[in-house]
C-alpha positions as CSV (number, residue, x, y, z in Angstrom):
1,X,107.3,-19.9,177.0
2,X,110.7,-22.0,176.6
3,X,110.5,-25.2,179.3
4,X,112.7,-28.3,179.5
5,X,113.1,-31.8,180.0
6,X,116.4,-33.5,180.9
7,X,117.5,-37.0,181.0
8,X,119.9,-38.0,183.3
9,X,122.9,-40.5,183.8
10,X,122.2,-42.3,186.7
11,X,122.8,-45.4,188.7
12,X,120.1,-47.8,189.4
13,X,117.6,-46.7,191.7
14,X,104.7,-41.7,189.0
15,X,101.7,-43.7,186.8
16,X,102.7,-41.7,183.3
17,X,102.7,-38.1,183.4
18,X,101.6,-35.5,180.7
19,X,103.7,-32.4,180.3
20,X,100.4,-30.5,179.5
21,X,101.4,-29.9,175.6
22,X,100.8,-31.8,173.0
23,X,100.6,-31.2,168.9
24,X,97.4,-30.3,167.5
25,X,95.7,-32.6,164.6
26,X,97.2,-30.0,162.1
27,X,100.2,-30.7,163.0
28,X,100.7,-34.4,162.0
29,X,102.8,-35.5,160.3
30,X,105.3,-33.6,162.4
31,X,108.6,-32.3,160.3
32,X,111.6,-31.9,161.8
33,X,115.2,-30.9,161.0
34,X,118.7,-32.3,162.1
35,X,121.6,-29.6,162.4
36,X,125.2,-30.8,160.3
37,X,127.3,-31.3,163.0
38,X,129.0,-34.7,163.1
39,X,129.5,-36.6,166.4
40,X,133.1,-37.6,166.8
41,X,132.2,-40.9,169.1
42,X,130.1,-42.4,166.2
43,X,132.6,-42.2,163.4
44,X,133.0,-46.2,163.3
45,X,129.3,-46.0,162.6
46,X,130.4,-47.2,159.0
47,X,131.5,-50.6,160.7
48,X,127.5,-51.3,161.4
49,X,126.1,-50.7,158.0
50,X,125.5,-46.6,158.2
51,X,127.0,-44.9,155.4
52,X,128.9,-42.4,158.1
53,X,128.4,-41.0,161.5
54,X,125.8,-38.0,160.0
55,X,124.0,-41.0,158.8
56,X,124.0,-42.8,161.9
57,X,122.7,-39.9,163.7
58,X,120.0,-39.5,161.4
59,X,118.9,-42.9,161.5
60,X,119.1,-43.6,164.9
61,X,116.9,-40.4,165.4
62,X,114.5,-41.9,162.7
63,X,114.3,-45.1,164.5
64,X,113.9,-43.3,168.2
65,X,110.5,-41.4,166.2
66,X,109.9,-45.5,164.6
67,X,110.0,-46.6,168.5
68,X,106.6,-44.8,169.4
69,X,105.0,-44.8,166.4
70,X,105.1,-49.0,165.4
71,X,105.1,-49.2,169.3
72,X,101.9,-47.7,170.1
73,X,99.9,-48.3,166.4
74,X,96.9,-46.9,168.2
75,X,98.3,-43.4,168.9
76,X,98.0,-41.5,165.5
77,X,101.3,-40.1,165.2
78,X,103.8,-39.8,162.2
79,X,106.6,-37.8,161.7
80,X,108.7,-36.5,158.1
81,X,112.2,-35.6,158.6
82,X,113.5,-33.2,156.1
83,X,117.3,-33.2,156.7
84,X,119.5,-30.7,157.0
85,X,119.2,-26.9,158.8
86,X,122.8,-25.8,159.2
87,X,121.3,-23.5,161.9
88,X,123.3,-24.1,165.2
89,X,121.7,-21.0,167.0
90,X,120.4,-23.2,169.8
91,X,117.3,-23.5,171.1
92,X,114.7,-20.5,169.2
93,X,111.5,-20.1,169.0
94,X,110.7,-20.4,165.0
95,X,108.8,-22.8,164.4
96,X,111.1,-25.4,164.1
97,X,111.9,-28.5,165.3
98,X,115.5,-29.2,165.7
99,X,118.0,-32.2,166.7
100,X,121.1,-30.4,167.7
101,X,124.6,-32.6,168.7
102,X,126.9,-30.3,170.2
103,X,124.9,-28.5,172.7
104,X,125.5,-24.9,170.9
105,X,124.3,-23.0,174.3
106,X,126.4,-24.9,176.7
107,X,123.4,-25.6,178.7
108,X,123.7,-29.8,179.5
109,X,125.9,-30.3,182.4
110,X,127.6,-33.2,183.7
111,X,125.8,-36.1,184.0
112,X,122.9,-35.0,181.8
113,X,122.3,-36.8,178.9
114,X,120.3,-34.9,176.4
115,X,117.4,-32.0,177.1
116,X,114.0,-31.2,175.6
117,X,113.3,-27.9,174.8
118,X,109.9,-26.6,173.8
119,X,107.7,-23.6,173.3
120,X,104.8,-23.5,174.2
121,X,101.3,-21.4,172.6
122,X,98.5,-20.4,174.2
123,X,96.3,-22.5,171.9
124,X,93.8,-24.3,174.7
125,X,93.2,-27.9,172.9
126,X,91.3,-30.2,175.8
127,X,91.5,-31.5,179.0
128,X,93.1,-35.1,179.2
129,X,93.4,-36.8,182.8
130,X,92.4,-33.9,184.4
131,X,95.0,-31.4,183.0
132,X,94.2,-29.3,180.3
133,X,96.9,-29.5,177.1
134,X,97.9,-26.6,175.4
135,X,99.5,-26.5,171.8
136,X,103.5,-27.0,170.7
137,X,105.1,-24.3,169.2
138,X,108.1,-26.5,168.8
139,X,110.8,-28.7,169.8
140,X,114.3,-28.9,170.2
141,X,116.5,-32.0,171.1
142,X,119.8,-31.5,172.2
143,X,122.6,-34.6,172.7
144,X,125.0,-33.4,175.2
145,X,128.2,-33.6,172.8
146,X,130.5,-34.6,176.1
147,X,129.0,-38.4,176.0
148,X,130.8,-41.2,174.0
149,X,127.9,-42.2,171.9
150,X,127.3,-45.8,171.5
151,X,124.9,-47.5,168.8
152,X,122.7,-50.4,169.8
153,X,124.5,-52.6,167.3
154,X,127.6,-52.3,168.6
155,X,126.2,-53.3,172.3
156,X,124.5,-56.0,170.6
157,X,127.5,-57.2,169.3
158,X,129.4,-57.4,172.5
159,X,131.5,-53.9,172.4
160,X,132.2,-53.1,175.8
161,X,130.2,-50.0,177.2
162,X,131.2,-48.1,180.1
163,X,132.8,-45.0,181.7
164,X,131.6,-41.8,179.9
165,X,129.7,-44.3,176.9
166,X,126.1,-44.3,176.5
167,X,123.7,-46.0,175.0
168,X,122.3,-43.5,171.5
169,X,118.6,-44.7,170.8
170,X,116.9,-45.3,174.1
171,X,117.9,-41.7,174.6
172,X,116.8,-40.6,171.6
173,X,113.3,-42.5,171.9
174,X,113.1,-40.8,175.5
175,X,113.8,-37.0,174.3
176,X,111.0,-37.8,171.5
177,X,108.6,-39.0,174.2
178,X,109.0,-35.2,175.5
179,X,108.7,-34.1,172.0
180,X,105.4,-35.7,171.6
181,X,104.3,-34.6,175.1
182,X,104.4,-37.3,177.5
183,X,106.3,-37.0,181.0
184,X,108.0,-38.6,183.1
185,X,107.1,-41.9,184.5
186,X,108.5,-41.6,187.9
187,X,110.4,-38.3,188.8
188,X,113.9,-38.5,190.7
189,X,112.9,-39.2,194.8
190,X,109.5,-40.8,193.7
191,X,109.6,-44.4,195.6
192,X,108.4,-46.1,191.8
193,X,107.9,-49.5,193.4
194,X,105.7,-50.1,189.9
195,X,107.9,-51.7,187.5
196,X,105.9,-50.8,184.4
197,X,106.6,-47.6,185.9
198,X,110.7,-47.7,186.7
199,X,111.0,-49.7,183.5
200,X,109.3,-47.6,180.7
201,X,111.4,-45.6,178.6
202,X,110.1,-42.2,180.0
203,X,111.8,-43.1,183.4
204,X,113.7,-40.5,184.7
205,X,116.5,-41.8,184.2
206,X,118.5,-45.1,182.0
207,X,121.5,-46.5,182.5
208,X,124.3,-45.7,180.5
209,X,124.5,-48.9,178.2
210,X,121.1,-50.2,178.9
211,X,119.4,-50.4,175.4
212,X,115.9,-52.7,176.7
213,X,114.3,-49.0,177.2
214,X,114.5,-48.8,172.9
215,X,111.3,-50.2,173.2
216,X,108.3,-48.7,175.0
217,X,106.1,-50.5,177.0
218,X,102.7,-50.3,178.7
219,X,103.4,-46.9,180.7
220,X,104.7,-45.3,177.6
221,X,101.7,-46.7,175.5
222,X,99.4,-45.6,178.4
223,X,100.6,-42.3,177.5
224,X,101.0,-41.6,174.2
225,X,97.4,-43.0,174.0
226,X,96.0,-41.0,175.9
227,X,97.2,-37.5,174.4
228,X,96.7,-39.1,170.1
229,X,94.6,-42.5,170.2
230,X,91.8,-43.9,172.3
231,X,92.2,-43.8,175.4
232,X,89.7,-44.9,178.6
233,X,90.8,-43.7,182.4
234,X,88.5,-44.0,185.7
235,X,87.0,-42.0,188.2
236,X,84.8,-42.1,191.4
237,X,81.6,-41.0,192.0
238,X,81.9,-41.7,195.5
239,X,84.5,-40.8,198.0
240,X,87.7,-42.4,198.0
241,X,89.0,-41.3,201.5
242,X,87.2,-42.5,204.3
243,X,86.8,-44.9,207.4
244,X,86.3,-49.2,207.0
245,X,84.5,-50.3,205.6
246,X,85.0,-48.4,202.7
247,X,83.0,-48.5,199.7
248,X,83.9,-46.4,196.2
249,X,81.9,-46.5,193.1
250,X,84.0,-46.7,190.3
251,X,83.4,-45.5,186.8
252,X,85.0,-45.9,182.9
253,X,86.0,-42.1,181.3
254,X,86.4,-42.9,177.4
255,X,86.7,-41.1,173.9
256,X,84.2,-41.6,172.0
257,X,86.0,-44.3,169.4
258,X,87.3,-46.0,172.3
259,X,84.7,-48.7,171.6
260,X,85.9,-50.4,175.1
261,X,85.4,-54.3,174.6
262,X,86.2,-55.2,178.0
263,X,87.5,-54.1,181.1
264,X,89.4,-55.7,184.1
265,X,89.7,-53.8,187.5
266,X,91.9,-54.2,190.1
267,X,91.5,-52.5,193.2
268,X,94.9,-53.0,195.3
269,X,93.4,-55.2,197.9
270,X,93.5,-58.5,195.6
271,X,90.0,-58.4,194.4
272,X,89.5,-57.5,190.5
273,X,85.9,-56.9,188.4
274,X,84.9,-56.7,184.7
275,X,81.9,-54.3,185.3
276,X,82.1,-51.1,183.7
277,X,81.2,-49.3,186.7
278,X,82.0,-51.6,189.7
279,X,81.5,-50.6,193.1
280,X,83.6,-51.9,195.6
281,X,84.5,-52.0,199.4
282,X,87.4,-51.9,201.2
283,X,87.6,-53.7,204.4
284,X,91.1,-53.5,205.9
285,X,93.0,-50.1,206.7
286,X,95.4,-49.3,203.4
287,X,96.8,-47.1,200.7
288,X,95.4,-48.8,197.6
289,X,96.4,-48.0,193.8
290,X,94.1,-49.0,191.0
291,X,94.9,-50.3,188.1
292,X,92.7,-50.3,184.6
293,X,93.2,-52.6,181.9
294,X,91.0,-51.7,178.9
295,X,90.6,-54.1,175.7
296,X,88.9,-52.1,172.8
297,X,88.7,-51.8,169.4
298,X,88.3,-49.1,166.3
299,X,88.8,-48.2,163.3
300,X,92.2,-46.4,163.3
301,X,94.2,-49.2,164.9
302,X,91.9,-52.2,165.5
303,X,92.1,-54.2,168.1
304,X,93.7,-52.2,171.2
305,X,94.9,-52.6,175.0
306,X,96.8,-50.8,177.4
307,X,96.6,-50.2,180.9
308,X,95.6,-46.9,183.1
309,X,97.0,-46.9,187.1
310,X,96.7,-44.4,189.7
311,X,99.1,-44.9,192.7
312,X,98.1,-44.8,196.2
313,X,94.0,-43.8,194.7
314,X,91.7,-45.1,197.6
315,X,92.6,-44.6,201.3
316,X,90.8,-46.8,203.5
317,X,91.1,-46.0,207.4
318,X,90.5,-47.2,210.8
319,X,90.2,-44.7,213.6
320,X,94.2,-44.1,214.7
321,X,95.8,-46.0,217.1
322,X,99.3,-47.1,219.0
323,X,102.1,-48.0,216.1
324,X,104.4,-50.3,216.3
325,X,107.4,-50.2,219.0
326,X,110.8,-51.1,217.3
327,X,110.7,-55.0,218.3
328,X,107.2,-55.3,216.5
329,X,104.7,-55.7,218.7
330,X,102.0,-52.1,219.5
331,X,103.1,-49.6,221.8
332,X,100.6,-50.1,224.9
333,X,99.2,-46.5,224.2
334,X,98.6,-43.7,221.9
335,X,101.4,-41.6,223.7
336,X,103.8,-41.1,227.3
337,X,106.4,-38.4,227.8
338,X,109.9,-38.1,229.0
339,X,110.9,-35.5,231.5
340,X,113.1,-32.8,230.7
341,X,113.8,-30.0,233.0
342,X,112.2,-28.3,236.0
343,X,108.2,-28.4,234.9
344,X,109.4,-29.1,231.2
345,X,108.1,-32.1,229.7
346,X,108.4,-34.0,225.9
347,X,105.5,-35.6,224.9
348,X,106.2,-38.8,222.8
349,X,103.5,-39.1,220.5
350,X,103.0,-42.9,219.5
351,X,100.0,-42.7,217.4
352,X,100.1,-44.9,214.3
353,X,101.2,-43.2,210.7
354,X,102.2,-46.2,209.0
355,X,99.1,-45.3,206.3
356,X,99.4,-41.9,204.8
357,X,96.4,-39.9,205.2
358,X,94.8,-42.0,208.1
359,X,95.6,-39.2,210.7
360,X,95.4,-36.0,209.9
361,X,94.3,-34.2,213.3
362,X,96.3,-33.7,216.2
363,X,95.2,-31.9,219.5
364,X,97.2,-31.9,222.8
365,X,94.6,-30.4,225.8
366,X,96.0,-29.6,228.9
367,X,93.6,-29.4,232.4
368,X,94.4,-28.5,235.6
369,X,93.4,-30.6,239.1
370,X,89.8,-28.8,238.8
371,X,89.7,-30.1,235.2
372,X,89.8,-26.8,233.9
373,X,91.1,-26.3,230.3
374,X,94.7,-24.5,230.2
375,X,96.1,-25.1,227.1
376,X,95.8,-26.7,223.6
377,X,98.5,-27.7,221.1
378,X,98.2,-28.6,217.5
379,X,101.7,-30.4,217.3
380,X,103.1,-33.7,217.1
381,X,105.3,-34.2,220.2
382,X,105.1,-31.2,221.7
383,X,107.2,-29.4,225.0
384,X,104.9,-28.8,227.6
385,X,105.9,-26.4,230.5
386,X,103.6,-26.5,232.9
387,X,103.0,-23.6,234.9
388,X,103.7,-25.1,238.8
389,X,104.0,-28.3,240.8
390,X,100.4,-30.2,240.9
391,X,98.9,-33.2,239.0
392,X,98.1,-32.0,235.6
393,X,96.1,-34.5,233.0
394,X,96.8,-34.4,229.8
395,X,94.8,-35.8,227.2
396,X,95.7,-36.5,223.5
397,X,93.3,-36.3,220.6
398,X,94.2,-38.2,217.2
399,X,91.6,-38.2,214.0
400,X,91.1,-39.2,210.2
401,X,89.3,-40.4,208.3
402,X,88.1,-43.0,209.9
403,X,87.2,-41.6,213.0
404,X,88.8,-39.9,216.4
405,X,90.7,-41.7,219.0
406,X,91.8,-40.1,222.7
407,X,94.2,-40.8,225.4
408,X,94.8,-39.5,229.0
409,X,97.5,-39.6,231.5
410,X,98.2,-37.8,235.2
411,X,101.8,-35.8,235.1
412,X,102.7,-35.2,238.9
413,X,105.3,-32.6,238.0
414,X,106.1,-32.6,242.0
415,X,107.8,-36.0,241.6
416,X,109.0,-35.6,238.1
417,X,108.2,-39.2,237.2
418,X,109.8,-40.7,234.1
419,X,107.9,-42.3,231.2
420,X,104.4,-44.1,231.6
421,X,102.3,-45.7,229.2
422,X,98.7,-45.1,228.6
423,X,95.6,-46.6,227.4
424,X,93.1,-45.1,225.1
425,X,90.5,-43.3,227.1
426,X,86.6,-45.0,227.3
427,X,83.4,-43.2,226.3
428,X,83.4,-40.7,228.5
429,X,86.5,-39.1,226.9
430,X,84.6,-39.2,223.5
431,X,82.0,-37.7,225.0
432,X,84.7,-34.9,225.5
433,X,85.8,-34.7,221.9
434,X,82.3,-34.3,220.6
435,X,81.8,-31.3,223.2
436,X,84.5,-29.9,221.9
437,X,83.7,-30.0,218.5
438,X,87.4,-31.1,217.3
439,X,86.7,-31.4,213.3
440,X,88.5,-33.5,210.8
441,X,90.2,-32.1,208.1
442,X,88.6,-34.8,205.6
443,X,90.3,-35.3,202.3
444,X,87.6,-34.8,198.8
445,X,87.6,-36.5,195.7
């Protein structure tokens, strides 16, 4: 199975991910070859203390390979590089592992920097975070041969960089991040508000002259940890969606030469512990990531930290209410509606979504002036056409997590009245919902 990984050129704009491969002990140190093609945009390369351009490509893929290795001393990685394989077939699956330079297949389009290419064997090694990693077949790194390559010396030294340059090694350190396994940070679309996230060097994208993502950094040690060093992540052994106050049992997940020396928790509501296994409670309605930072220490690498996040981990929930009108304050009621046509009429739905996975049941009941039952919609704002003139009530049902709220109003479709607020309805209405058994779909851990 062939699969890829791009970088792309982008302007400025998901905790680490793991492709689900990775190389097996027997692997290491991982050889690779470098095909004999000389980039044209690198031939001043002499000016910076390379021997030629060949060299500089060499090098600068030595050093992208140096990046993750002296960056992350815990991960037990090393690499040999055995020069040159005049191959330029383009991306096979033989074994080898292969730094191509003028895309041979044609395969990078504009805009895209360099690809990873891999095969993939269906060698089963573990399970890490969750996922279960499967063994490398091998590699292939291809520089898109349309970019003006720039080195980091010569940005360094205050060559201009722009239009169709780009910065050489954080590229290079990127593709190799692929190579060794690790994913993307964030993914194009994803809202990345973490900055060890947007800033680590297996971001999505770099811009084209930024060289600060030569260096990895917490995300990317996170990572590479986690797939060849010690590594420690968290779970629950309690649920993590649910209704205020909320309270998860949290738990360490460690290798066995972790040898964790200390822990610090924080939870995403401002509150932090060093217990191993803290429980805590959440008291306000949120989203709430946790974030891990493990100190430990072995014999491999000595002393060791890095951190382990997961984004949006704990939802804590109030039963729904009214959101917010435009000007700030509530709207007065869950919902009102806004008379279309004849007995058509659009219900507005008003209920509050600002916390993702706080409602997740919606249930529209329609009764007649005898309080019979005539319809029931599962939609968000739905049409109603009701089926004559007459007082109709309508009643809206809203649930989560952290419990079910309801609202009723009077439509008098014989005066076709305009919009009307409502309030939530009292306990006989809940009485209602219980009769009617309305269930929540309730997220698991």
């Amino acid at each position: 199975m062939i699969a890829l990984a791009l970088l792309l050129l982008a302007p400025p704009a998901d905790a680490y991910d793991l492709l689900g491969y990775a190389w097996s002990p027997e692997d290491l140190c991982l050889e690779w070859w470098m095909t004999d093609y000389v980039e044209s945009s690198l031939e001043n390369a002499s000016s910076y203390g390379y021997e030629d351009a060949w060299d500089a490509q060499a090098s600068v893929c030595q050093k992208a390979f140096a990046n993750w290795e002296e960056g992350a001393p815990c991960a037990e990685i090393c690499n040999t590089f055995l020069g040159v394989d005049p191959g330029n077939e383009g991306k096979t699956n033989d074994g080898i592992n292969k730094v191509y330079w003028d895309d041979p297949t044609g395969s990078l389009g504009e805009g895209v920097l360099a690809v990873a290419a891999y095969n993939v064997t269906a060698e089963y090694l573990r399970e890490q975070d969750g996922e279960y990693l499967y063994r490398f077949g091998d590699v292939d790194v291809t520089f898109n041969d349309q970019i003006d390559w720039t080195l980091t010396e010569e940005i360094e030294g205050g060559v201009p960089c722009s239009g169709g340059m780009a910065a050489l090694e954080p590229v290079a350190t990127h593709e190799f991040g692929h190579l060794w396994g690790v994913g993307h940070s964030c993914e194009e679309g994803d809202p990345c508000t973490d900055e060890a996230l947007r800033y680590a060097t297996m971001y999505w994208a770099n811009d084209a002259c930024d060289i600060s993502r030569n260096s990895i950094n917490s995300d990317d040690i996170a990572a590479i940890n986690a797939l060849y060093g010690p590594y420690a992540t968290f779970t629950t052994d309690t649920e993590r969606f649910g209704g205020v106050p909320l309270t998860v049992q949290f738990r360490v997940v460690a290798g066995e030469d972790a040898n964790i020396t200390g822990v610090l928790w924080s939870f995403g509501d401002g509150q932090t512990s060093t217990e191993m296994a803290p429980a805590h409670t959440y008291e306000e309605q949120g989203q709430y990531s946790v974030v891990l930072k493990i100190d430990g220490n072995n014999e491999s690498c000595g002393d060791w930290s890095f951190e382990y996040r997961q984004r949006a981990y704990v939802v804590a929930c109030e039963a729904p209410g009214p959101g917010l009108a435009p000007g700030g304050s509530p709207y007065p009621g869950l919902f009102t509606y806004e008379h279309l046509e004849g007995l058509q009429y659009q219900m507005v739905n008003r209920a509050d979504t600002s916390v993702y996975g706080c409602l997740d049941t919606v249930i529209w009941q329609i009764y007649d002036d005898s309080d019979t039952m005539i319809q029931e919609i599962s939609a968000w704002s739905p049409i109603v056409e009701f089926p004559s003139e007459g007082a109709w009530r309508v009643v809206l049902n809203v649930g989560g997590p952290g419990g079910l709220s309801a609202a009723e109003l009077v439509i008098d479709t014989a005066e076709h009245a305009g919009g009307c607020n409502t309030v939530p309805a009292g306990a006989g209405l809940a009485g209602l919902l219980a009769g009617l058994g309305i269930a929540l779909a309730r997220r698991r851990r």
